[in-house]
C-alpha positions as CSV (number, residue, x, y, z in Angstrom):
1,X,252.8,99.5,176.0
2,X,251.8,103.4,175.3
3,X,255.0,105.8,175.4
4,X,253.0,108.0,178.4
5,X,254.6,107.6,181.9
6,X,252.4,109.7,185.0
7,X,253.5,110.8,187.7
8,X,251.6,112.6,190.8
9,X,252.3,116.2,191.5
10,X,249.8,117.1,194.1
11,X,246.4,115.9,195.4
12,X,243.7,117.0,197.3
13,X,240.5,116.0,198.1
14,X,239.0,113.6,195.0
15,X,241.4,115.5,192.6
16,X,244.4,114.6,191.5
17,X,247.0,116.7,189.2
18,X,249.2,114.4,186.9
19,X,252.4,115.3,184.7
20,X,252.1,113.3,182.2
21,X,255.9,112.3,180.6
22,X,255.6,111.3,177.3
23,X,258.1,108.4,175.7
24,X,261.0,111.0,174.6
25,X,261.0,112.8,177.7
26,X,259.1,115.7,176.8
27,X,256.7,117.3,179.6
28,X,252.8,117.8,178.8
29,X,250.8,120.4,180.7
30,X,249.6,119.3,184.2
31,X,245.8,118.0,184.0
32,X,243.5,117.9,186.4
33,X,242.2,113.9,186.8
34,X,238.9,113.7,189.2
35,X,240.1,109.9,191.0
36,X,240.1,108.3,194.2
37,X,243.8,108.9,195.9
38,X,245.2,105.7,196.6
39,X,242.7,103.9,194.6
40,X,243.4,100.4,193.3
41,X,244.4,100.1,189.8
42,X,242.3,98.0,187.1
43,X,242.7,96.3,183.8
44,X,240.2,96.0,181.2
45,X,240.3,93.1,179.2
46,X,238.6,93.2,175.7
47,X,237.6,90.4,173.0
48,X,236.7,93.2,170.1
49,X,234.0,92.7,167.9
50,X,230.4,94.4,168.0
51,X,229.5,91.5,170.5
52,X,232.4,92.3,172.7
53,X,233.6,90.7,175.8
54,X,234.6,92.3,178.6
55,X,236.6,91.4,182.0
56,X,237.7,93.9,184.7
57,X,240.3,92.9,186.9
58,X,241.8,94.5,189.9
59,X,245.7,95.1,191.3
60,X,245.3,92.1,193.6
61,X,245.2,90.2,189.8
62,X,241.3,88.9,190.6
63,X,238.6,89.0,188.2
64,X,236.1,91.8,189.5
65,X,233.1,91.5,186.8
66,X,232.6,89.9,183.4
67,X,230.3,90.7,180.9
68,X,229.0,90.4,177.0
69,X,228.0,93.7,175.5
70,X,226.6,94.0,171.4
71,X,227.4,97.0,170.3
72,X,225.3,96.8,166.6
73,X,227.3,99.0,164.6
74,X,230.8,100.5,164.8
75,X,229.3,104.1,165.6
76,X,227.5,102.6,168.4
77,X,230.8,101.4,169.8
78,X,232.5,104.5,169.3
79,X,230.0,106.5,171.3
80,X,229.8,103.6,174.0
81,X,233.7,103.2,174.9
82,X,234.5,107.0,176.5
83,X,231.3,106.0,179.0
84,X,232.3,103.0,179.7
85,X,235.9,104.0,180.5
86,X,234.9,106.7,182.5
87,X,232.8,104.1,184.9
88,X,235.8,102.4,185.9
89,X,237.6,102.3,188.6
90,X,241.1,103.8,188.2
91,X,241.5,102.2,184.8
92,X,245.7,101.8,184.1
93,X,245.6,99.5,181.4
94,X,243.4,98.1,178.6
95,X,244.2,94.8,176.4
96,X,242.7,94.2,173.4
97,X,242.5,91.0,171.4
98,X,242.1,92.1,167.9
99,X,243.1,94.5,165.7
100,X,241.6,97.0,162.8
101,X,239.3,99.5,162.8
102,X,237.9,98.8,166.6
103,X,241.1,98.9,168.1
104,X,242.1,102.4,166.8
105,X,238.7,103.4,168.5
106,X,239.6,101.6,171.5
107,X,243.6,102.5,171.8
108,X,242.6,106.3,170.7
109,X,240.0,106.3,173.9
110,X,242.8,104.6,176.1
111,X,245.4,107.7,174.9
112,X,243.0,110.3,176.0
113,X,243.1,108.9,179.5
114,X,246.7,107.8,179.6
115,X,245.6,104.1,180.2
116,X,248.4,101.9,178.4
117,X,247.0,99.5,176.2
118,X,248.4,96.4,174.7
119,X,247.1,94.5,171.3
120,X,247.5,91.3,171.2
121,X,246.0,88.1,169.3
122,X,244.2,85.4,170.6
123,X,247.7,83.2,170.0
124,X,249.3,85.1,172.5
125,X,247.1,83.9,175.3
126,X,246.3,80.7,174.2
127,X,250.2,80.2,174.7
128,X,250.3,81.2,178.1
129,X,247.4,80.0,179.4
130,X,245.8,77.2,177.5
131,X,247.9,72.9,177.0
132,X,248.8,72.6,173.4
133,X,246.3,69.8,172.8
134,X,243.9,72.1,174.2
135,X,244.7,74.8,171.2
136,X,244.5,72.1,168.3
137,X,241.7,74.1,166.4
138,X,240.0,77.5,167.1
139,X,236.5,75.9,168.5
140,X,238.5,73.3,170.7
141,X,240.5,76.4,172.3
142,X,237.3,78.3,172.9
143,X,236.0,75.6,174.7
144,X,238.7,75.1,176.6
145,X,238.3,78.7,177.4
146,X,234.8,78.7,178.7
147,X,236.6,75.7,181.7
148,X,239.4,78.0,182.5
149,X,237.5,81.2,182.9
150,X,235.3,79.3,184.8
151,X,237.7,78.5,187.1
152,X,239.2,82.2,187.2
153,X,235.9,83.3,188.4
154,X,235.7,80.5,190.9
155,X,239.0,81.6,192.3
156,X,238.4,85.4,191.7
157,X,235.3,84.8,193.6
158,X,233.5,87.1,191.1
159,X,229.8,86.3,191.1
160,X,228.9,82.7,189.4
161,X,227.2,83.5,185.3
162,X,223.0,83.3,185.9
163,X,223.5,81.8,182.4
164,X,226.2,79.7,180.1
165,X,229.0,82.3,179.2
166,X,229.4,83.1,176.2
167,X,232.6,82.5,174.0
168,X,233.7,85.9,174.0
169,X,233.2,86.5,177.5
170,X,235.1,83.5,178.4
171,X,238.1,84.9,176.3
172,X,238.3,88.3,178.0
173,X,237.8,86.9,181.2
174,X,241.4,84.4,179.6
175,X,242.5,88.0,178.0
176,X,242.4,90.0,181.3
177,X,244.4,86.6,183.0
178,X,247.0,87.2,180.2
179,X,247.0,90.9,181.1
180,X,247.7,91.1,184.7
181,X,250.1,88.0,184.4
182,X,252.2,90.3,182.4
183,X,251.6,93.6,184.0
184,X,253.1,91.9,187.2
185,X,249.9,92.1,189.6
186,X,250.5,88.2,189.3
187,X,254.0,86.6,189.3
188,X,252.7,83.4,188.3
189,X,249.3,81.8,187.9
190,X,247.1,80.6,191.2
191,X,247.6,77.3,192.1
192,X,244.3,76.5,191.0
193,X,244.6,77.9,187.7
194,X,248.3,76.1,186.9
195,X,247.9,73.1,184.1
């Protein structure tokens, strides 16, 4: 979890001003954050990679929209992440399977907005979310995956894929499950999600 803690001053209007506190207690200058008040907070679940998966959930712990996006080249990706972070709604927390080179680009993005960010590996899903039989190998995991994010979307009632989803999709949609599982927005999974 990132050392930043926020914490809301005054708001008016669609602007918001936010202390922001970092880990040993010292005080940043007040900034000016253009947001909804009261708006909802979200999660954005990533599978790195160039072809990158993506899965945005919302504080009531449902998936919102899931998508495959191929970046082509890491200066691509670099440009691409402070647009899409900025189109989100009220982004609090990022997770990342992955690590390297992307993730600094990532987690440096997530710092500049105070979103907290965790990086994990795809072991530390799997655990939580996948049978042990299911995780024998890597390609018997990942098609395990593409089942149970099928059945997140079911539940989340997020819009059904127009076409088959694609591996790293189905992780972040698994990712993002992982996320909000241990941010608390879920205490435990759905009952239609439990193995």
């Amino acid at each position: 979890m990132s050392p930043w803690a926020r914490k809301c001053l005054h708001g008016a209007g669609d602007s918001i001003i936010i202390q922001v506190i970092k880990g040993n207690g010292d005080v940043l200058n007040p900034s000016v954050y253009r947001t909804a008040l009261c708006q909802p907070e979200s999660l954005l679940a990533v599978d790195m990679g160039l072809r990158t998966g993506l899965a945005l959930y919302g504080q009531d712990g449902r998936l919102i929209w899931y998508r495959s996006t191929n970046f082509g080249s890491v200066p691509r990706l670099r440009r691409a992440i402070p647009n899409l972070l900025a189109g989100l709604p009220n982004p609090t927390h990022l997770v990342l399977e992955g690590g390297g080179k992307m993730a600094r680009i990532w987690e440096r993005e997530a710092g500049l907005r105070y979103i907290d960010y965790w990086c994990i590996s795809a072991e530390t899903w799997r655990e939580r979310l996948l049978l042990p039989r299911q995780q024998r190998n890597r390609f018997m995991a990942k098609h395990f995956a593409t089942g149970v994010a099928r059945s997140i979307i079911d539940w989340s009632g997020a819009p059904k894929p127009m076409v088959p989803l694609e591996n790293d999709t189905a992780e972040a949609i698994l990712i993002g499950l992982w996320g909000v599982l241990n941010v608390g927005w879920l205490a435990e999974l759905p009952p239609a999600l439990q193995r």
